[in-house]
PyMOL Python script that loads the backbone (N, CA, C, O; Angstrom):
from pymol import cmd

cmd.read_pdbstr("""\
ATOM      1  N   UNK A   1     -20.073  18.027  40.629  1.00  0.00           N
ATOM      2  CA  UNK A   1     -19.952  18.011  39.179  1.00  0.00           C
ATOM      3  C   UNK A   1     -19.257  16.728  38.752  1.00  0.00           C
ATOM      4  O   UNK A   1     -18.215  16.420  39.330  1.00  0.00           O
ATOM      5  N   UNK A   2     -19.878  15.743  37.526  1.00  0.00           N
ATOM      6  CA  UNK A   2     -19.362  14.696  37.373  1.00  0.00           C
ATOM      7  C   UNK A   2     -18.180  14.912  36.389  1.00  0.00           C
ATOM      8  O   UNK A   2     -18.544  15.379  35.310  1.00  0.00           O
ATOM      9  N   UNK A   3     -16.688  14.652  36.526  1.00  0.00           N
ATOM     10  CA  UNK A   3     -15.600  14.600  35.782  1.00  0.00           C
ATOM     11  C   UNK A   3     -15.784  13.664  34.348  1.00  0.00           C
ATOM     12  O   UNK A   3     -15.166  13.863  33.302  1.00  0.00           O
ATOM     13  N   UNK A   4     -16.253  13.170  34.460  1.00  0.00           N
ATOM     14  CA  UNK A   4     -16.613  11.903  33.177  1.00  0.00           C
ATOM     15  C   UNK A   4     -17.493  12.481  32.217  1.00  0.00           C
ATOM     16  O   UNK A   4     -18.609  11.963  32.234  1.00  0.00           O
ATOM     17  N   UNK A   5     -17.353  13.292  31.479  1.00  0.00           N
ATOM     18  CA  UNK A   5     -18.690  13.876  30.225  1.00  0.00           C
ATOM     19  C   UNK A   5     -18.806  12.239  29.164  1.00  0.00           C
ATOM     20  O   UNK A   5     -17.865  11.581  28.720  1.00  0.00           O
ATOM     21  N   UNK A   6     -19.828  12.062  29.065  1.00  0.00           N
ATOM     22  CA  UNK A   6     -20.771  11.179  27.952  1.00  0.00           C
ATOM     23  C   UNK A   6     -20.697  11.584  26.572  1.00  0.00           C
ATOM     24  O   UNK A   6     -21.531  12.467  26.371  1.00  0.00           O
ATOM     25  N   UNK A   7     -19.905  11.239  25.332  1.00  0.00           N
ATOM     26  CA  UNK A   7     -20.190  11.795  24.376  1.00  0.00           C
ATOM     27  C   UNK A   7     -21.456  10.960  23.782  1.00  0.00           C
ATOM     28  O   UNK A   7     -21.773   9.785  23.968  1.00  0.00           O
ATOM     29  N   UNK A   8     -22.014  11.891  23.069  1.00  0.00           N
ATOM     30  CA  UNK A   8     -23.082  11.077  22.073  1.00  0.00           C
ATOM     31  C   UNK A   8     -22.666  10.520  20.795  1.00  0.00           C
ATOM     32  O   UNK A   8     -23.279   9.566  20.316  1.00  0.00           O
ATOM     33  N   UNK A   9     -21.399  11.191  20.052  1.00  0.00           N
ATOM     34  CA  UNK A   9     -20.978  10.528  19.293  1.00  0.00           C
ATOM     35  C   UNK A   9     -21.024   9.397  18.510  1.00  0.00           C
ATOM     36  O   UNK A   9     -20.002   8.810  18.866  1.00  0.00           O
ATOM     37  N   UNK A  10     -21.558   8.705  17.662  1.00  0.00           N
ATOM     38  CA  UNK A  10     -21.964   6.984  17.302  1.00  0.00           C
ATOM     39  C   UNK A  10     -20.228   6.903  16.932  1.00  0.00           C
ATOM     40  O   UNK A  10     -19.899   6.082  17.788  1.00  0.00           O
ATOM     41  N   UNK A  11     -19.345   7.141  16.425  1.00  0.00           N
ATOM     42  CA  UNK A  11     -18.188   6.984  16.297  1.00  0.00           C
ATOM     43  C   UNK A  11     -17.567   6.852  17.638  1.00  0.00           C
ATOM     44  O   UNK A  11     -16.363   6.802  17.384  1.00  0.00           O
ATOM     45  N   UNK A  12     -17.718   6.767  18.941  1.00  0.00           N
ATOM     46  CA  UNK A  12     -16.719   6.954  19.362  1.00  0.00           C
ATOM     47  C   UNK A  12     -17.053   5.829  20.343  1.00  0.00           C
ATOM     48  O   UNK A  12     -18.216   5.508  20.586  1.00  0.00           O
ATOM     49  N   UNK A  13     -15.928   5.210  20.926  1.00  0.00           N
ATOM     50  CA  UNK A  13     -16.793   3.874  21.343  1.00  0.00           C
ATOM     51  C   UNK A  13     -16.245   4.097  22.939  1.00  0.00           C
ATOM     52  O   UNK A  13     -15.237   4.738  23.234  1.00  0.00           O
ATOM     53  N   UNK A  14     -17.198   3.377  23.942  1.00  0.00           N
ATOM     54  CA  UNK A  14     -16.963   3.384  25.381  1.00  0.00           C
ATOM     55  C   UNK A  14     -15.786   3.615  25.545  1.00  0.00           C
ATOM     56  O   UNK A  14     -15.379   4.731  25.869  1.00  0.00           O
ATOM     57  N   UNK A  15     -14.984   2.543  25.340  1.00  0.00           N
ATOM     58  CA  UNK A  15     -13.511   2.996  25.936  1.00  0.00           C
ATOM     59  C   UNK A  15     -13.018   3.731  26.122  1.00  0.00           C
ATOM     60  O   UNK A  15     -12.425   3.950  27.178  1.00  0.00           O
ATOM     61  N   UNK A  16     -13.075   4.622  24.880  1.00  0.00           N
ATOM     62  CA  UNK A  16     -12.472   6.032  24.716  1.00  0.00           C
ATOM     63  C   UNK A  16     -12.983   6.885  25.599  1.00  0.00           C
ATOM     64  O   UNK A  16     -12.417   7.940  25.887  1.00  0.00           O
ATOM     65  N   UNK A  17     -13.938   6.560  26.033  1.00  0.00           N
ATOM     66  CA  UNK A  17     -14.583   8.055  27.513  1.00  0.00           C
ATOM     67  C   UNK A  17     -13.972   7.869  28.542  1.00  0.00           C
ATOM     68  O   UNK A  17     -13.984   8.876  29.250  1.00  0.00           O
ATOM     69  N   UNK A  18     -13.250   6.747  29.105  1.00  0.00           N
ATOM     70  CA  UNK A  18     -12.316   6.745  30.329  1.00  0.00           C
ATOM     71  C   UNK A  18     -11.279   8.047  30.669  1.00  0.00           C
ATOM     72  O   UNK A  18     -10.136   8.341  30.320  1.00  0.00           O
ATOM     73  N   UNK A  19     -12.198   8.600  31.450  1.00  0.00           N
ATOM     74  CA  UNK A  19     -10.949   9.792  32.021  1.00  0.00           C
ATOM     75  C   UNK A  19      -9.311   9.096  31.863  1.00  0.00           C
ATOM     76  O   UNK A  19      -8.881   7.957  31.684  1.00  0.00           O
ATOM     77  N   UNK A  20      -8.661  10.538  32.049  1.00  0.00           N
ATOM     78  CA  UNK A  20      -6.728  10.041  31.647  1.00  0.00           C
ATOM     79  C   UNK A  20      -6.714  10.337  33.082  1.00  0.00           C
ATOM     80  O   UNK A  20      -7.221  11.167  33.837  1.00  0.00           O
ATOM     81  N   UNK A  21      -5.865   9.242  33.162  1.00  0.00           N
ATOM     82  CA  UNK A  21      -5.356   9.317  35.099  1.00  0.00           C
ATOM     83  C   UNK A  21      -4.058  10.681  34.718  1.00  0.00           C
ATOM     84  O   UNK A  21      -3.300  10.982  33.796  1.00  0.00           O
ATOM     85  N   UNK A  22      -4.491  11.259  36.302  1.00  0.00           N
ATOM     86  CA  UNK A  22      -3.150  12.260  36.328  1.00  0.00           C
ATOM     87  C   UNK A  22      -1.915  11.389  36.703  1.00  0.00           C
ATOM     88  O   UNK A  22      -2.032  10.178  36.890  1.00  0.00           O
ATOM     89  N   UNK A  23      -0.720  12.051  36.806  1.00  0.00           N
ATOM     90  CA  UNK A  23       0.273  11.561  37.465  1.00  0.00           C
ATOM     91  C   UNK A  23       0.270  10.991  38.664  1.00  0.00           C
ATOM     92  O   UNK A  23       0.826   9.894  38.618  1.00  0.00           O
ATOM     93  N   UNK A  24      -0.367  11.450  40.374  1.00  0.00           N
ATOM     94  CA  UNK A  24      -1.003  11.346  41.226  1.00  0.00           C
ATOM     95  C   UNK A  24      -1.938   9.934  41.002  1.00  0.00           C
ATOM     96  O   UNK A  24      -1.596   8.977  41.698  1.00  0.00           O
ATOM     97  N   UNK A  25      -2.721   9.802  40.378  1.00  0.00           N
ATOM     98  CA  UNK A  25      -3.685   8.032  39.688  1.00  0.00           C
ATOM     99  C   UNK A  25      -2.257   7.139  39.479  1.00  0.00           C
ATOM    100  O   UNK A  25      -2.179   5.966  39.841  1.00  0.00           O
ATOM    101  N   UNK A  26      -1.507   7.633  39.049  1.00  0.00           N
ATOM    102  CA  UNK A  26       0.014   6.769  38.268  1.00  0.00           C
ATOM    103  C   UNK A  26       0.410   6.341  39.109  1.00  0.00           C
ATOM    104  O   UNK A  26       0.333   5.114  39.177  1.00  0.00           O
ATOM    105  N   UNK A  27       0.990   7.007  40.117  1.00  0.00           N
ATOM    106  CA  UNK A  27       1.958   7.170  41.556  1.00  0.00           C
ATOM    107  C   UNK A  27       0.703   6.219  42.389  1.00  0.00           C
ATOM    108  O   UNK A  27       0.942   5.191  43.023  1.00  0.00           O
ATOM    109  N   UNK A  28      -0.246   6.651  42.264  1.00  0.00           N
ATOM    110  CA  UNK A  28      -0.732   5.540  43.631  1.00  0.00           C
ATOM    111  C   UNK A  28      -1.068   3.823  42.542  1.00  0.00           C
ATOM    112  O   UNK A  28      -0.584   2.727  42.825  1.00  0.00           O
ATOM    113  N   UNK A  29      -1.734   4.034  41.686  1.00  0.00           N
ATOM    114  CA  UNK A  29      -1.809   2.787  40.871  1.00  0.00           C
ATOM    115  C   UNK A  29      -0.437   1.790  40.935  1.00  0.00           C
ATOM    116  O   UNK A  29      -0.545   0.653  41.393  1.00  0.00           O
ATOM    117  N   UNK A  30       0.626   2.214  40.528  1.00  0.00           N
ATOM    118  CA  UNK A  30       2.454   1.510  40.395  1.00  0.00           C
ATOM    119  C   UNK A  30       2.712   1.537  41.768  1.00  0.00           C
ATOM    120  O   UNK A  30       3.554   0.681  42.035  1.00  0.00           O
ATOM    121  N   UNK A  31       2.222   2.361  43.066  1.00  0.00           N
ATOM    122  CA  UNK A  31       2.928   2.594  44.808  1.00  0.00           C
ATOM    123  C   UNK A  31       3.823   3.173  44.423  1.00  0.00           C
ATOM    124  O   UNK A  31       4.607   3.186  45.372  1.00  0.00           O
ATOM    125  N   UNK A  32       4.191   3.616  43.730  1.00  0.00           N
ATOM    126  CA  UNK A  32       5.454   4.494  43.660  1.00  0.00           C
ATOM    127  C   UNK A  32       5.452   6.691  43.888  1.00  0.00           C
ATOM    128  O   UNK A  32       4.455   7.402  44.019  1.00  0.00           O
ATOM    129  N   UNK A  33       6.758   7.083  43.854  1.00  0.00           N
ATOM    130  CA  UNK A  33       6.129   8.586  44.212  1.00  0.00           C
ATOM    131  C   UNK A  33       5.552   8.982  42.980  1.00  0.00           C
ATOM    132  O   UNK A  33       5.645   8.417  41.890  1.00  0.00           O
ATOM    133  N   UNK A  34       4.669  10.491  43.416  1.00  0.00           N
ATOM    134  CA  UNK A  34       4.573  11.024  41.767  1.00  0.00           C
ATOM    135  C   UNK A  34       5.903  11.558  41.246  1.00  0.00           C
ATOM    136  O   UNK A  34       5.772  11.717  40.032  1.00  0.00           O
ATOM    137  N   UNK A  35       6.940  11.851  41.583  1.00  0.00           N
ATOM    138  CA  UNK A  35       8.237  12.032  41.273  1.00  0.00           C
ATOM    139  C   UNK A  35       8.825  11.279  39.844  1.00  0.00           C
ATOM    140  O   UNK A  35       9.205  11.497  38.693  1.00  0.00           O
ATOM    141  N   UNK A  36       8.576  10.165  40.918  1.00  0.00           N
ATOM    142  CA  UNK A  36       8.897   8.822  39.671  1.00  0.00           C
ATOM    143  C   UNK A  36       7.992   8.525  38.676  1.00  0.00           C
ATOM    144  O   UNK A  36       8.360   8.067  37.595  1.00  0.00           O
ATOM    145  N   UNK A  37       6.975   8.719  38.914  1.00  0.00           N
ATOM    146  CA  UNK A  37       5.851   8.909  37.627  1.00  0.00           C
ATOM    147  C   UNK A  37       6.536   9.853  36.527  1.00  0.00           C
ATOM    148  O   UNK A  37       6.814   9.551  35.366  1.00  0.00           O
ATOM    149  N   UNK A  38       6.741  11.099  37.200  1.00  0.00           N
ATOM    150  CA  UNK A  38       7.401  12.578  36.094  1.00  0.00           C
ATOM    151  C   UNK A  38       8.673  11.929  35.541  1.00  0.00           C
ATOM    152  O   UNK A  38       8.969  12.101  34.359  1.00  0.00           O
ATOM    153  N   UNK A  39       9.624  11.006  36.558  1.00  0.00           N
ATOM    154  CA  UNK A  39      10.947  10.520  35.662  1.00  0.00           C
ATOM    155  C   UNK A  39      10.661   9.634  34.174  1.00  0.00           C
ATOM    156  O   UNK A  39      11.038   9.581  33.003  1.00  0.00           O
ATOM    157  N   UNK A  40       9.464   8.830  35.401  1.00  0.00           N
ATOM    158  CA  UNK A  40       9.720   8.116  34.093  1.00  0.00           C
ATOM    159  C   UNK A  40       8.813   8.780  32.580  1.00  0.00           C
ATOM    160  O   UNK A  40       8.947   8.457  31.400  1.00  0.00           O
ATOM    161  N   UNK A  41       8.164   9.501  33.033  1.00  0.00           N
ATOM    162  CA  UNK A  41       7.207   9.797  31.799  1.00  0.00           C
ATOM    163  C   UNK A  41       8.626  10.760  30.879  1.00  0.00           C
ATOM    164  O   UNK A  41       8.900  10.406  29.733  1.00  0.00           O
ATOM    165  N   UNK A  42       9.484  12.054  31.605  1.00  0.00           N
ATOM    166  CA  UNK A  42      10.013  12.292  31.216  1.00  0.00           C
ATOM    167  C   UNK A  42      11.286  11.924  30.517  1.00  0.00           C
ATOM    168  O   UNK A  42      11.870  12.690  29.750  1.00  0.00           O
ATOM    169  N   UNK A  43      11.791  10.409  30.897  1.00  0.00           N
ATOM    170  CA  UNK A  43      12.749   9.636  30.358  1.00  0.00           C
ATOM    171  C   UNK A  43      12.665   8.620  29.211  1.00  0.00           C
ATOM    172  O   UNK A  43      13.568   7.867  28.849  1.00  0.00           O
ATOM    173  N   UNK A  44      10.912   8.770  28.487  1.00  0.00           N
ATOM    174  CA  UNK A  44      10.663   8.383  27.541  1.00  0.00           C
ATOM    175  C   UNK A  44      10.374   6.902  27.859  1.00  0.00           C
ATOM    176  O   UNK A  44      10.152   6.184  26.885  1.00  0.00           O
ATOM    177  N   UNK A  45      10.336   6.163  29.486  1.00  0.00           N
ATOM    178  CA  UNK A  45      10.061   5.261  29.957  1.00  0.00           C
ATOM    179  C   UNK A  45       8.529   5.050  29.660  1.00  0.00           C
ATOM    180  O   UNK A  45       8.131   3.983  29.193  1.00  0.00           O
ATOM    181  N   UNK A  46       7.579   6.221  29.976  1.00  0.00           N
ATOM    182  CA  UNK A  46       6.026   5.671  30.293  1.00  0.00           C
ATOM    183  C   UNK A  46       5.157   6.504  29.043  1.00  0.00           C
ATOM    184  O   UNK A  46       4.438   7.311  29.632  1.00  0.00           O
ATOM    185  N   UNK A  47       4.986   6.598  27.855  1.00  0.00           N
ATOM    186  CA  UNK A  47       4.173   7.244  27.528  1.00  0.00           C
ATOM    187  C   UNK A  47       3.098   8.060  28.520  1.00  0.00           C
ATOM    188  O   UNK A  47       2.708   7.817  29.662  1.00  0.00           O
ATOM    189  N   UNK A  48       2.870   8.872  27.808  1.00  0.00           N
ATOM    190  CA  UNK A  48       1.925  10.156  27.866  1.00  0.00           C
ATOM    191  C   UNK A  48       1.866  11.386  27.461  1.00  0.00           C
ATOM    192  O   UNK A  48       2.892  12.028  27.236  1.00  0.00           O
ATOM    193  N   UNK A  49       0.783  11.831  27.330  1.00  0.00           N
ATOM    194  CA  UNK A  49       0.196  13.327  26.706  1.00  0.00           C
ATOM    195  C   UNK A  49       0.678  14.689  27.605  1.00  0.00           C
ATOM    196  O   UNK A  49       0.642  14.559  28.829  1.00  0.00           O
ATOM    197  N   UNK A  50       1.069  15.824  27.114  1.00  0.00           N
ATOM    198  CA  UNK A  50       0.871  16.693  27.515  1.00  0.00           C
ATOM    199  C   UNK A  50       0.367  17.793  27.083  1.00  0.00           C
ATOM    200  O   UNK A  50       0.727  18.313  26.026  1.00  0.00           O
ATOM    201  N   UNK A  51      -0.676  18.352  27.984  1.00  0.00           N
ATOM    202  CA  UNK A  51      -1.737  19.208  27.799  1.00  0.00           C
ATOM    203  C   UNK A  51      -1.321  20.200  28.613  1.00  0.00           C
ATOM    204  O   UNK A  51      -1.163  20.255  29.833  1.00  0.00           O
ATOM    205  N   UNK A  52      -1.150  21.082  27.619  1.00  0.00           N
ATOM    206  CA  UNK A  52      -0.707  22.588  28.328  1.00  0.00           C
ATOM    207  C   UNK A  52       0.640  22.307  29.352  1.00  0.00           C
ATOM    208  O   UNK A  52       1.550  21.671  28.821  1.00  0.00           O
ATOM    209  N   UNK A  53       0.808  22.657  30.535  1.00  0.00           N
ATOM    210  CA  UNK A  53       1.953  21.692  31.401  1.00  0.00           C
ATOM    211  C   UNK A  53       1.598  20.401  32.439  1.00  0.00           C
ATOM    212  O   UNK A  53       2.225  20.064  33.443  1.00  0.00           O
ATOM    213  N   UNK A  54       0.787  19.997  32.052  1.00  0.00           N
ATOM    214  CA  UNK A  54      -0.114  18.804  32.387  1.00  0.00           C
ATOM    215  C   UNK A  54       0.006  17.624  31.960  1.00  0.00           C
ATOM    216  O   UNK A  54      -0.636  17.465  30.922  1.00  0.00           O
ATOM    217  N   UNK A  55       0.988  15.989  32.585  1.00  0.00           N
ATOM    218  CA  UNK A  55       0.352  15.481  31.871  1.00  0.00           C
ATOM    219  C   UNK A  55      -0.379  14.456  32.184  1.00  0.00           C
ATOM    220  O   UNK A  55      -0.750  14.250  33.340  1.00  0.00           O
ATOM    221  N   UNK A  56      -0.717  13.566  31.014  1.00  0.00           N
ATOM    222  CA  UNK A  56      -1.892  12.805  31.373  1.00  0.00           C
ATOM    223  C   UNK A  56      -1.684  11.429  30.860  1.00  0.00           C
ATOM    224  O   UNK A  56      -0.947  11.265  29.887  1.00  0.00           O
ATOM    225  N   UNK A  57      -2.218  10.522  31.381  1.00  0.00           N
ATOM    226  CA  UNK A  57      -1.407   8.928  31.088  1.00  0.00           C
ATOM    227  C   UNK A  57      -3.248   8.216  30.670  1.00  0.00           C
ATOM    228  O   UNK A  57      -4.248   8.377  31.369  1.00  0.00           O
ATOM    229  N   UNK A  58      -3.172   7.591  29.581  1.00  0.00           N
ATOM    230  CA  UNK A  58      -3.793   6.746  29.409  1.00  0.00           C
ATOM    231  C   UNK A  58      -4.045   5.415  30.184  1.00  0.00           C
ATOM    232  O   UNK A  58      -3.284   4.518  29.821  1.00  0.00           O
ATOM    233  N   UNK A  59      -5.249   4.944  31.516  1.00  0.00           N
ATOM    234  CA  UNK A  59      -4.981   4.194  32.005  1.00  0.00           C
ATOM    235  C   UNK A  59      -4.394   2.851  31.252  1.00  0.00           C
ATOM    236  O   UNK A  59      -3.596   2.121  31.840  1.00  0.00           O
ATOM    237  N   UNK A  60      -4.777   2.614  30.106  1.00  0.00           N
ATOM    238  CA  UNK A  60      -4.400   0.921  29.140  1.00  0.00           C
ATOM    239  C   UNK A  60      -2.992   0.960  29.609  1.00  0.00           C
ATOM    240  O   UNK A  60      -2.509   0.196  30.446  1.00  0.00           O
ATOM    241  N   UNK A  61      -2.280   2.077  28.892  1.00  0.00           N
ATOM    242  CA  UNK A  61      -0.594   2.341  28.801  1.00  0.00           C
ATOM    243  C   UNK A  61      -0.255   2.232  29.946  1.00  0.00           C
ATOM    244  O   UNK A  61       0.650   1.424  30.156  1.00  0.00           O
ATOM    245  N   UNK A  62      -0.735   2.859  30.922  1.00  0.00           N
ATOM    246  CA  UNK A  62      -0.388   2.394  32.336  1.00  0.00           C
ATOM    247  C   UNK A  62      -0.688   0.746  32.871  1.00  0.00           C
ATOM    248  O   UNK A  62      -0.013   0.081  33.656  1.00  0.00           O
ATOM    249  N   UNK A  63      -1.870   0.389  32.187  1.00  0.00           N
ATOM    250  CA  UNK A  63      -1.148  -0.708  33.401  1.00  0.00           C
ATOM    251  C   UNK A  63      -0.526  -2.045  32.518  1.00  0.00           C
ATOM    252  O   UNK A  63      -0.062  -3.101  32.947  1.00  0.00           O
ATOM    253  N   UNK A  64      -0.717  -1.545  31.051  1.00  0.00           N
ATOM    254  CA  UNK A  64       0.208  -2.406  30.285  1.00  0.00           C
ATOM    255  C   UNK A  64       1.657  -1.843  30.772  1.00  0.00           C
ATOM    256  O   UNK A  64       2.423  -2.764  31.055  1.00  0.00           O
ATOM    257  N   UNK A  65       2.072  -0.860  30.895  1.00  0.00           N
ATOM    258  CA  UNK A  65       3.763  -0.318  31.211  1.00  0.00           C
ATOM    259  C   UNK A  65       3.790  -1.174  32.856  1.00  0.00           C
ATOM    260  O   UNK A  65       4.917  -1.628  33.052  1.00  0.00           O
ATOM    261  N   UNK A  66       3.117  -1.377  33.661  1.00  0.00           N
ATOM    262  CA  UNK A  66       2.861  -2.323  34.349  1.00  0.00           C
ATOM    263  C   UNK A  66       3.155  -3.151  34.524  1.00  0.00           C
ATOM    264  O   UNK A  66       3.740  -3.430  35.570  1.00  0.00           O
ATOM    265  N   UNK A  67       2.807  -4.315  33.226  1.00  0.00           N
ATOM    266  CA  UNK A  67       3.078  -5.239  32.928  1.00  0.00           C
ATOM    267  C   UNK A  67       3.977  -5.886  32.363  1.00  0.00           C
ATOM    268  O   UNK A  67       4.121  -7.099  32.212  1.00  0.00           O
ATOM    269  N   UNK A  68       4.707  -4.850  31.989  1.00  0.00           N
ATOM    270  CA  UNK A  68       5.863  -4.892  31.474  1.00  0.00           C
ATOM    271  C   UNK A  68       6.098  -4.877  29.747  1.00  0.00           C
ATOM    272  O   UNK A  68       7.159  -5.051  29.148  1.00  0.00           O
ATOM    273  N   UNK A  69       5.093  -4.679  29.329  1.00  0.00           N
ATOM    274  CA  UNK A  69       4.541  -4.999  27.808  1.00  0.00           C
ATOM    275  C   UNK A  69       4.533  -3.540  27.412  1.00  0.00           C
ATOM    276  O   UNK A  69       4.017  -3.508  26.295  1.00  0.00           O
ATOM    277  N   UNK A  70       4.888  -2.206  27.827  1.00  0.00           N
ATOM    278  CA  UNK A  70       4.714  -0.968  27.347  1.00  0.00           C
ATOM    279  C   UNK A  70       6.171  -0.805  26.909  1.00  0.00           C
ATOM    280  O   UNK A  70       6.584  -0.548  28.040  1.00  0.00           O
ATOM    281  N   UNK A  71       7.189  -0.758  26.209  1.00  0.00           N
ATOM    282  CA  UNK A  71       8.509   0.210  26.538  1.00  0.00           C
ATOM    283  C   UNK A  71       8.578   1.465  26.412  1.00  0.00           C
ATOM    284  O   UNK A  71       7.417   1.705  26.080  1.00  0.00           O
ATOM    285  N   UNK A  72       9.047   2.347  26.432  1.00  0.00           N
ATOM    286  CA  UNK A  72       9.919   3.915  26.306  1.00  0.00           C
ATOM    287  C   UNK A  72      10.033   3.793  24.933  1.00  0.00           C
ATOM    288  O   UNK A  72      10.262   2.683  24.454  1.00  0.00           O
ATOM    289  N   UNK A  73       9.864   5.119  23.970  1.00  0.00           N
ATOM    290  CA  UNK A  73       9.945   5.133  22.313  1.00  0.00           C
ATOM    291  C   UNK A  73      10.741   6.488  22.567  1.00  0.00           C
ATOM    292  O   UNK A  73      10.376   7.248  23.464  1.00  0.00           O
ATOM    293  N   UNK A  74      11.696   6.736  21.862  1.00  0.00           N
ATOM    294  CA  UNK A  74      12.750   7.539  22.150  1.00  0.00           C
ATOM    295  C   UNK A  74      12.105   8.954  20.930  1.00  0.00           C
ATOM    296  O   UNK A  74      12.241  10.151  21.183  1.00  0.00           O
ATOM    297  N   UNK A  75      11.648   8.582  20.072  1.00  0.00           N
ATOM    298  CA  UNK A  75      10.444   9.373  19.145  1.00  0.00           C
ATOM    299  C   UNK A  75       9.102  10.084  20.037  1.00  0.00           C
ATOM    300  O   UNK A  75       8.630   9.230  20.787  1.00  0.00           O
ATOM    301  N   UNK A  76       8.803  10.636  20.081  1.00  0.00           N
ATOM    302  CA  UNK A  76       7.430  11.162  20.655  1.00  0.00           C
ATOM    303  C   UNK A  76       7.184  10.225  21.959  1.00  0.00           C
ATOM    304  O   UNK A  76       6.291   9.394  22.122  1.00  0.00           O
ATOM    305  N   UNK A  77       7.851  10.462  22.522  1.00  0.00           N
ATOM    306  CA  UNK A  77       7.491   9.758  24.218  1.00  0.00           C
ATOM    307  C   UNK A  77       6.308  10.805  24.647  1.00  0.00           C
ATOM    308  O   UNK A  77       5.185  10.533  25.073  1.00  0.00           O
ATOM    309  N   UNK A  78       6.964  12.214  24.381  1.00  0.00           N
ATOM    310  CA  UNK A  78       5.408  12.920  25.029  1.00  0.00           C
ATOM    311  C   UNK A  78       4.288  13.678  23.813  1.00  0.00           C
ATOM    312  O   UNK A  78       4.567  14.699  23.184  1.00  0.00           O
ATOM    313  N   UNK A  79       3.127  12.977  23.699  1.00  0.00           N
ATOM    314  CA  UNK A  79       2.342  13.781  23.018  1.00  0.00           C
ATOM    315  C   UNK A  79       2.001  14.753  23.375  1.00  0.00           C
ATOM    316  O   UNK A  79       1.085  14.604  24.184  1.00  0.00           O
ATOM    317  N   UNK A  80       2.329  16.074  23.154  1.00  0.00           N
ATOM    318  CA  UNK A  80       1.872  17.446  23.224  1.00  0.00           C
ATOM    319  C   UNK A  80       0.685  17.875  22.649  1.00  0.00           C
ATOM    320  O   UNK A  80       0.527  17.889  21.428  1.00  0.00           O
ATOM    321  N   UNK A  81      -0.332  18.298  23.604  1.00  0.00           N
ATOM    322  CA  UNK A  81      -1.517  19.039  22.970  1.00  0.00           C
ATOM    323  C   UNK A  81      -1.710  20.113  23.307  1.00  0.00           C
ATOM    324  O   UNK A  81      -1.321  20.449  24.425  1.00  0.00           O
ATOM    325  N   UNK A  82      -2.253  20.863  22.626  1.00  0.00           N
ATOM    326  CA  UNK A  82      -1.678  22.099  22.947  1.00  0.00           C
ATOM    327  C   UNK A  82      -3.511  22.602  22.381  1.00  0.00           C
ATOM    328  O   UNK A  82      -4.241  22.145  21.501  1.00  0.00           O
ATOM    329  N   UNK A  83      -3.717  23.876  23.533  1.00  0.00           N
ATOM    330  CA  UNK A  83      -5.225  24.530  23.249  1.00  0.00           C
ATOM    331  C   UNK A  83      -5.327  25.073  22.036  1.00  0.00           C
ATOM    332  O   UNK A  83      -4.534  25.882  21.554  1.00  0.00           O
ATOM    333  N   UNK A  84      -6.397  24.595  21.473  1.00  0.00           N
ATOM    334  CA  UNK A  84      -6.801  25.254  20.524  1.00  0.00           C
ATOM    335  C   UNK A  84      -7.794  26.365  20.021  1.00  0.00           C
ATOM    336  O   UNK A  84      -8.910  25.849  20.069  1.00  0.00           O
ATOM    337  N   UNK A  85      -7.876  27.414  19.647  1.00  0.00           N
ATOM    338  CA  UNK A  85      -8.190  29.230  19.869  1.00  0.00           C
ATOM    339  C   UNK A  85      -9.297  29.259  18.902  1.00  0.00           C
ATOM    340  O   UNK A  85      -9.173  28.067  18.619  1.00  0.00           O
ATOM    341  N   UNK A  86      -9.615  29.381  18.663  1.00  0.00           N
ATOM    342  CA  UNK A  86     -10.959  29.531  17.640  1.00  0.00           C
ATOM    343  C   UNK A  86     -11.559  30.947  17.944  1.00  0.00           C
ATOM    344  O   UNK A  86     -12.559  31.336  17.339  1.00  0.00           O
TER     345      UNK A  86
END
""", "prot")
cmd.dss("prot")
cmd.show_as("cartoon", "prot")
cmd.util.cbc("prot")
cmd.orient("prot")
């Protein structure tokens, strides 16, 4: 089964279909543990989303935080998404 779904969308442009690396993508991308991935995401160091107790890092943000060009925002470091019930 391919992880990557295709939207058809005319609004929505390539980029945006790039799967979100897990923590695990983070930890091996930086060589570092996934430990330190969770510190830093949780210390308002690395942006990212959390989905349900999951979270998920935008590769850009990653390898701009990389680069040293990302900082920590002490405001909404973690975006929470949360399922929605219909």
């Amino acid at each position: 089964m391919d992880r990557q779904r295709v939207s058809h969308h005319p609004a929505v442009a390539a980029s945006e279909l790039e799967p979100l690396m897990t923590a695990e993508d983070v930890a091996r991308y930086m060589r570092v543990s996934r430990s330190m991935v969770y510190k830093l995401a949780e210390s308002a160091h690395l942006p990212c989303l959390r989905i349900g107790a999951c979270l998920r890092f935008e590769r850009l943000t990653v390898e701009r935080y990389a680069r040293g060009e990302v900082h920590g925002e002490p405001e909404g470091r973690v975006v929470e998404i949360k399922k929605l019930v219909a």
